[in-house]
N, C-alpha and C positions, 0 to 999 in steps of 0.2 A: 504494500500500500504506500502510497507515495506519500513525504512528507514537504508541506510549505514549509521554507525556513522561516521561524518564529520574526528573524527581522522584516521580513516581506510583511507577514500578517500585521505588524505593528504599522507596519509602512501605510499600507491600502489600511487599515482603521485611522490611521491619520488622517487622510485625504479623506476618508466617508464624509458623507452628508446626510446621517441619519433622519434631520426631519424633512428631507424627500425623497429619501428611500419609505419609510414609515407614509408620508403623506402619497404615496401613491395607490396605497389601501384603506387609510384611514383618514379624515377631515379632522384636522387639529387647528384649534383656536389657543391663540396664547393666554396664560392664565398666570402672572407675573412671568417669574423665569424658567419658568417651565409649559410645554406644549399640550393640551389636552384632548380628548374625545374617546367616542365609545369603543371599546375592543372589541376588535375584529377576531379575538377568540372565541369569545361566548357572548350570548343575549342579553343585553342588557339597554336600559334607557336612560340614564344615569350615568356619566360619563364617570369613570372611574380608571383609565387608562391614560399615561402621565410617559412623556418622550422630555429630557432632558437632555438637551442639545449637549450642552457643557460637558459632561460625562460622557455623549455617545450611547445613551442607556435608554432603554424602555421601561416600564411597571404598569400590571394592572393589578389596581387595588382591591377588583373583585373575583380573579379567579387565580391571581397568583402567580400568571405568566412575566418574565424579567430575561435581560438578556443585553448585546450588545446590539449593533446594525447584521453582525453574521446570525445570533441568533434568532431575530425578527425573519430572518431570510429562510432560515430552517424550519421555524412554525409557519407560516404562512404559504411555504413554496414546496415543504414537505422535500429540500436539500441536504444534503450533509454539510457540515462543515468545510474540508474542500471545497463543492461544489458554491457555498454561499462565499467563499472567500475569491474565490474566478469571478465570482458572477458580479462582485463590488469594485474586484480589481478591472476590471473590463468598463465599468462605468468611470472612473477615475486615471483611469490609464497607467498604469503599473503591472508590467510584464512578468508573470509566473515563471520562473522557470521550472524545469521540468525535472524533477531529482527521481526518476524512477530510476533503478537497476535498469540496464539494457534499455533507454529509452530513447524514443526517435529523438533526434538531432533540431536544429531549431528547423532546418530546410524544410527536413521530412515532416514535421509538425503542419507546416506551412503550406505544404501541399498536399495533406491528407483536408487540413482543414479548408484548404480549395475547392477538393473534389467533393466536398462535401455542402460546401455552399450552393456551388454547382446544383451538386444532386434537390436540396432543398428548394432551389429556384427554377427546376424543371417541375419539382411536384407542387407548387405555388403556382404556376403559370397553368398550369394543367386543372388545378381545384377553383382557378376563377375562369377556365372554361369551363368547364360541367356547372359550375354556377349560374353563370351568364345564359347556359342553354335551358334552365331550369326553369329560370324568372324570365325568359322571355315569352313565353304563351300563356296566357292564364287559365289557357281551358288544356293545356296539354293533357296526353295520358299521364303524364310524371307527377302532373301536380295534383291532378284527379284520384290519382293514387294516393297519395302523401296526403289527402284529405280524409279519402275513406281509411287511415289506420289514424286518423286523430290527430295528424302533425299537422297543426298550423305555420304561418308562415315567418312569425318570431321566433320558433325553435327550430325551424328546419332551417336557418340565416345562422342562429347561434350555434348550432352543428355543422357550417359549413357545406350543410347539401348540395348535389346537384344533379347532372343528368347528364347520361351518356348516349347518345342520339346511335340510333341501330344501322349505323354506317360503319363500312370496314375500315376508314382511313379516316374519318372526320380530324381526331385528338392528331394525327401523325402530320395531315397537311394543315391545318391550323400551327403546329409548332415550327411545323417547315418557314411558315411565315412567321415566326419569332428568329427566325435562324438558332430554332435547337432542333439538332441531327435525328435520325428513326433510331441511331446507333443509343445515342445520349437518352431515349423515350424508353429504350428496351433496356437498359442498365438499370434505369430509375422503377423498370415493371409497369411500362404503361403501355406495351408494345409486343409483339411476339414477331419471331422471323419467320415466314414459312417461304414456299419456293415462288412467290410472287410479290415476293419483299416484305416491309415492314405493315402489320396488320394491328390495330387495337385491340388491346385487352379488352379493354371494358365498352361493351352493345346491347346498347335497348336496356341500359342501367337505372334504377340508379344508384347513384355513387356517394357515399359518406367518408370523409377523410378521416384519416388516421394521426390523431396529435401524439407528438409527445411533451414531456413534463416542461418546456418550455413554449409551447402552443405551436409546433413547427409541422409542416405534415411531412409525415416520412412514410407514406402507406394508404392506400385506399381499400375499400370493402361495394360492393356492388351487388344490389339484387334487382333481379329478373323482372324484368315489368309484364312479358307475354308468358301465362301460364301453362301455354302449349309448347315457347317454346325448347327445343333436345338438347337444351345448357342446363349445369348445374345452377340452381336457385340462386345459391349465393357465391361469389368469385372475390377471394383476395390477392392481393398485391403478392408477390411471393419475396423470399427473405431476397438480401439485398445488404451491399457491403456497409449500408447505411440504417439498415433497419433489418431488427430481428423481432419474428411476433411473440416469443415468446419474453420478452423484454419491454412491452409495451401494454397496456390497460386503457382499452378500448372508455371515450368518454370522461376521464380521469381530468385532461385540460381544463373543461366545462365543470365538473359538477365538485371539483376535491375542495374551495373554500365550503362547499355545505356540507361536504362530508365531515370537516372540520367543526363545523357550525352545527351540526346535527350530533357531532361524536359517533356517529358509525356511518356505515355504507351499505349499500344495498345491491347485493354481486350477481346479476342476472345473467343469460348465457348468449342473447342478442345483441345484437347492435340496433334494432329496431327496441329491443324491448325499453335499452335505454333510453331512449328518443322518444317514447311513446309518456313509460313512465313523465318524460324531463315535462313533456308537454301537458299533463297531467296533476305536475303538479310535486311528483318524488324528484326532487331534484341533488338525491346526491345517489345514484346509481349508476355502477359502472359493469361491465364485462369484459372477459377473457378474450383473450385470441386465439380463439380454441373452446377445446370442451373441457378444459378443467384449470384452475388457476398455475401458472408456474410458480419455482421459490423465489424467481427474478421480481414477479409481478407484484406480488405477496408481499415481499420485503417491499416494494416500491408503495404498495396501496396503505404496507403497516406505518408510513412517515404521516399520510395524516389519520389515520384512527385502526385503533386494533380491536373495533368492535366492528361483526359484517354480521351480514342479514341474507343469507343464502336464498335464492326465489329462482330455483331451475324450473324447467318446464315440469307439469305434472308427471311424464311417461316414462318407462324404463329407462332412455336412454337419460332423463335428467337425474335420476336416482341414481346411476350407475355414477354421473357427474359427479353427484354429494358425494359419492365414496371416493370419488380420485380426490377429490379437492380436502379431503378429512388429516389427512397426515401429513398433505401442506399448512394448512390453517393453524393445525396445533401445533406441526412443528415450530412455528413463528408464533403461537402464544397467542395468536387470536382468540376473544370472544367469540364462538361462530354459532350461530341460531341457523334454521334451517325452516322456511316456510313454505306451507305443504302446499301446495300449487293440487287442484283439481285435477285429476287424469285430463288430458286431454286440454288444458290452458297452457297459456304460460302469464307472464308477468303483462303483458301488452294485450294480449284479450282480456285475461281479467279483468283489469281494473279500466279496463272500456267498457266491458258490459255491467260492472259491478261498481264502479268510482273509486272515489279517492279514499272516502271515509272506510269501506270495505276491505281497501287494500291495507289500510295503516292500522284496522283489525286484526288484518290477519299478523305486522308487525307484532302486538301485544301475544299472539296465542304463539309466537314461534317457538321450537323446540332446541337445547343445546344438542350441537350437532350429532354429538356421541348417544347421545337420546332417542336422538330422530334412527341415526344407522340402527342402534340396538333394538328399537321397534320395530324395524322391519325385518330384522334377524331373526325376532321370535316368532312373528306372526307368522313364519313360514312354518315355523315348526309347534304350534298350538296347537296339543291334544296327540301329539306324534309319536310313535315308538321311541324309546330311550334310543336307540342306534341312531335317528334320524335329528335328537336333541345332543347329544354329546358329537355332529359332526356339526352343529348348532353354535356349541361351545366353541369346537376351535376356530368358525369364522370370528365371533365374540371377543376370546384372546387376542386375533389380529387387530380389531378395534381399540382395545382398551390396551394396545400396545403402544401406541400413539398417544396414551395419557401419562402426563407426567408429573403431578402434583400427587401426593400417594392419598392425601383424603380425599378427592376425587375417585381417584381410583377403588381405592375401598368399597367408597360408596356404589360404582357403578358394579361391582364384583358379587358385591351382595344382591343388587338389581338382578345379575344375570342368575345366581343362584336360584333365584325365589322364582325366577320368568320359566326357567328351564326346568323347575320341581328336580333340584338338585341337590347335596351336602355341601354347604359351604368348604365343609374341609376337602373334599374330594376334591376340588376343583382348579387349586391353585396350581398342578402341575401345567395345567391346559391353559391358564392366561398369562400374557405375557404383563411381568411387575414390572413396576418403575425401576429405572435400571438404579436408584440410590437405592432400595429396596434391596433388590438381586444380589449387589455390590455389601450390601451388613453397611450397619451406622457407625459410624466414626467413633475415636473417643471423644472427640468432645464433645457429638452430639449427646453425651451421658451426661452433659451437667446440666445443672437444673435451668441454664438461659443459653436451648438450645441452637446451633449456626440458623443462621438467614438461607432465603436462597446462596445455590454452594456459591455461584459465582460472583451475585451481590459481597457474598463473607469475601471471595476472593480478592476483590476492590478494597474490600472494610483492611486487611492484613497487608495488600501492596502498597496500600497508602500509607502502611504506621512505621514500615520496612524499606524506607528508601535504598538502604544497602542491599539489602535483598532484592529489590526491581531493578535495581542495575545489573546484578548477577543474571536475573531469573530473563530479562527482559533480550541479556544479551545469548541467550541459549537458540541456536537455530532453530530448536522444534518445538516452542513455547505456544507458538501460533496455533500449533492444531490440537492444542487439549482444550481450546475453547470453539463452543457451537456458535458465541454470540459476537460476530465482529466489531461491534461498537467498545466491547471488553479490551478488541486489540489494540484499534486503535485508542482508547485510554491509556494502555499501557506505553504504544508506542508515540504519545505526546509529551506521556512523564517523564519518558526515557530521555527523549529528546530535549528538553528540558532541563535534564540534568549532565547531557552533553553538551550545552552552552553554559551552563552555570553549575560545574560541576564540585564549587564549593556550597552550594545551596540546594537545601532540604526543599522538593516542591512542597510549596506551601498547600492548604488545604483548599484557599479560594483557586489557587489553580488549578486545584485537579476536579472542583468542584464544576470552573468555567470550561473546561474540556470537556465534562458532562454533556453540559445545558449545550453546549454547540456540536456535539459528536454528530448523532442523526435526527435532528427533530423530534425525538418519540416525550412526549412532555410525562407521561407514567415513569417511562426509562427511567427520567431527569429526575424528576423528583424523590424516586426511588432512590437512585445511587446519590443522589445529593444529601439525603438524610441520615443514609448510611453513613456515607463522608462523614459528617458532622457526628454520629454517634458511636464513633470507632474506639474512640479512646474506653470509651462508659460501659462498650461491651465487650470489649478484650483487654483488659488491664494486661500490666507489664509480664506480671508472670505466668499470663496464659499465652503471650506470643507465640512463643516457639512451639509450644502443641499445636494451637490452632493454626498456625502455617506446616506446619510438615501435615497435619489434617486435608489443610485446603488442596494442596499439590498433591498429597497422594489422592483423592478422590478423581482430579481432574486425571490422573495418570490412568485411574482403573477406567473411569468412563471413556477414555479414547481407545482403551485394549478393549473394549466392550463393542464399541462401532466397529474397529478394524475386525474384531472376529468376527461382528455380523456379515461385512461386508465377504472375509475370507471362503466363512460355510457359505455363502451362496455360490461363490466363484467354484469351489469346488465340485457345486452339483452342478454347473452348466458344462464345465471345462473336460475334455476328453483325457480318462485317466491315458497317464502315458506319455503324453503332448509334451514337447517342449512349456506350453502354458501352463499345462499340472505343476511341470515341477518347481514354477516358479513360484505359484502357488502354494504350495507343498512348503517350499521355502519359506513363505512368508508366514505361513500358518507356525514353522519351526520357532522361528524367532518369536511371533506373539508368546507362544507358549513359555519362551525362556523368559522374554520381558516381565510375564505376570509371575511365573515361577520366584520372579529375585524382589518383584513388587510382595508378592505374597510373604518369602522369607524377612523384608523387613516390617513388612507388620507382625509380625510372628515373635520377634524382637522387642519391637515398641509394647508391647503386650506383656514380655516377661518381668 
């Protein structure tokens, strides 16, 4: 992960202009020396949000959000720190450079970032054609259409619609007269070759762009206006050295300040359905590119709220959705509720035939999502031979393997008991436990004020250990005992830190403000910020050293724990024998010896 050098960062905070960065989401009236109005975090009518020029500082006084011009950038823009520190240094004019390991040169920088404007201002010239063909007929099919699914024509302007007129060349000789090439149209995926040259993609569309997180299109999506005709329904852009779909969250540009405003999201499986919803009235609902969310997308939707509101279509194929998107969702620690969609609706029929009030009903009745799976796991098997309930159970285990808070888990263990007419005792060889579970409790988890989350403790002990983070910080393979990269990069800010000032203890507000600016997650922030502050209160001096060789051994068994899972799979796909087996084989050697020397010194610490 790259790091800005801390002089730069000082530099570009010099030069900011917080209150017009700030006043470009917020109306601030001066109220002596300081700027004021309502946050743009949460509801309110009462101005309680305060921008202090002088300091470069934001506060709202009623929900608790503070920060610098980089943090306002991370809450509001759903940035990481990097990202909000480019995005300030680019309005002020101070050149980042580039400190990655093996990274492009300033040249190469400079002409990737070329070919990529390029690419951006082929697919801008191309979304205000499909536009322009949209709004020119008022009686068209295209509009006529986009009437009958409820898109008026304020939402279908703020989604950027349009229309692809069912001609084989229109988009190709139209660009010809911009003087962009069929070569440059077919790069960008707006074009295909065949043996009569350059042909359009997208006919008899229409066409809704594809934003990303800074409102740019880099993607289009396209449905069929003639229901007869022998094309697929719906046609996207294909990936592209500029864009990949599994990187992008359809409608995100448009609706992520409500999602912010609302504290969750609403993850439907259309691009229509968002559109429909937006027009309707749900205006923080976004979709996949695809049938099931990625961990790209996931991490990008979890910067502004880690609570979602699952509404797939009612049928098989959307259930089957919930279950791909269940071990994404948890694995990133979403809130994820699950709304039962009617056989045969989805989110855009629905709440057309049924409103708005109907739909934000069905919000109230949602189910958590591990809930929702485990009910339909049972109902298959209600009233069933014991043989057809115990192969019941090991779907069930798969599910509740993806849980990882252990009173959750309990609770849903005892659900599946009582659901499946089972022995609670019998059953635990058949679900998979939380892997701190599997793994036995620490020592210190035996005192009476037992660890935090492991990784929060992890924070709480590298902070009180600065000698230790410089050891621990400078070990090559430190990076991958943790799941949560916001953890690495903390570590790898403090490190830094204390390689420009490397007679100086990082103080607690800095490790505090690398927090609040890591990745926008404002729970994150407040989380490990309180932590920070109660490190001393909950691990006095003479429990250090337990609780850190605690912390590191836990994070060592949970990565031997992944790498095994990861190993026994390879084993059963891989051809015993193979050149591949044995590498496998090998690596399986070594786990075993790692945990073997892990195990012998807790075996130690115990005596």
């Amino acid at each position: 992960m790259a790091l800005i050098p801390e002089q730069v960062i000082t530099d570009v905070a010099d030069r900011a202009d917080i209150l017009r960065t700030v006043g470009g989401y917020v109306t601030l009236k001066r109220a002596g020396t300081v700027h004021k109005g309502l946050c743009p975090f949460h509801q309110e009518k009462t101005p309680s949000f305060i921008v202090t020029a002088s300091r470069g500082t934001f506060k709202c006084f009623g929900c608790g959000a503070s920060g610098t011009i980089f943090g306002f950038l991370m809450q509001i823009e759903g940035l990481n720190f990097p990202e909000a520190v480019r995005r300030v240094a680019a309005e002020v004019g101070v050149e980042i450079p580039d400190t990655r390991e093996g990274g492009l040169d300033a040249s190469e920088r400079d002409a990737r970032q070329k070919r990529r404007d390029a690419y951006i201002a082929v697919l801008t010239h191309a979304q205000e054609w499909f536009a322009d063909n949209l709004w020119r007929d008022d009686d068209s099919p295209a509009r006529r259409y986009l009437a009958s699914r409820g898109v008026d024509e304020e939402t279908a302007k703020i989604f950027g619609l349009g229309y692809a007129p069912d001609t084989w060349t229109g988009l190709v000789d139209h660009m010809r007269r911009r003087k962009i090439s069929p070569e440059a149209c077919e790069e960008a995926g707006l074009a295909t070759l065949g043996q009569r040259g350059h042909r359009d993609r997208f006919r008899g569309r229409i066409v809704f762009p594809v934003y990303d997180r800074w409102g740019k299109v880099v993607a289009f999506g396209g449905r069929i206006l003639d229901p007869d005709a022998k094309a697929p329904k719906y046609l996207n852009s294909p990936e592209t050295a500029f864009y990949t779909k599994g990187s992008e969250v359809f409608g995100l540009a448009t609706t992520k300040q409500e999602i912010r405003r609302a504290e969750h999201a609403v993850l439907v499986e259309g691009n229509f359905d968002v559109i429909v919803l937006y027009a309707k009235g749900v205006k923080n609902a976004v979709a996949p590119m695809g049938t099931a969310m990625t961990e790209g997308q996931t991490r990008l939707l979890g910067r502004f709220s880690k609570q979602v509101y699952v509404a797939f279509d009612g049928d098989k194929a959307g259930i089957a959705a919930v279950r791909r998107s269940l071990p994404i969702l948890l694995g990133q620690e979403f809130d994820a509720r699950v709304i039962t969609m009617p056989m045969g609706d989805d989110p855009d029929s629905y709440i057309r035939r049924e409103g708005l009030e109907a739909f934000q009903a069905q919000l109230g009745r949602a189910q958590p999502i591990v809930q929702w799976v485990l009910d339909r796991v049972f109902a298959r098997v209600d009233g069933a031979p014991v043989e057809e309930r115990v192969e019941a159970l090991r779907e069930a285990g798969e599910v509740l393997g993806h849980v990882r808070e252990r009173v959750t888990w309990r609770h849903y263990a005892g659900e599946v008991a009582r659901r499946l007419e089972l022995n609670p005792g019998d059953i635990d060889s058949y679900l998979k436990q939380p892997d701190r579970l599997a793994a036995g409790e620490p020592v210190a988890a035996r005192d009476e004020t037992p660890l935090p989350n492991l990784e929060a403790a992890c924070v709480q002990v590298l902070s009180l250990l600065p000698e230790r983070l410089v050891s621990f910080a400078e070990q090559d393979s430190y990076q991958q005992l943790f799941t949560d990269e916001r953890l690495v990069y903390l570590i790898e800010r403090a490190h830094a830190y204390r390689k420009l000032h490397p007679d100086r203890v990082p103080p607690m507000a800095v490790l505090a403000e690398v927090v609040a600016e890591s990745q926008g997650d404002p729970h994150f922030t407040r989380q490990i910020t309180q932590l920070l502050e109660d490190a001393e209160e909950k691990f006095p001096a003479d429990r250090l050293q337990q609780v850190w060789g605690d912390t590191v051994t836990r994070l060592q068994r949970d990565w031997l724990d992944r790498e095994q899972h990861l190993v026994d799979e390879a084993v059963r796909t891989v051809e015993p024998g193979s050149d591949e087996y044995l590498v496998v084989i090998q690596r399986l050697k070594a786990l075993n010896e790692a945990r073997a020397r892990l195990d012998i010194r807790l075996e130690r610490k115990r005596m």
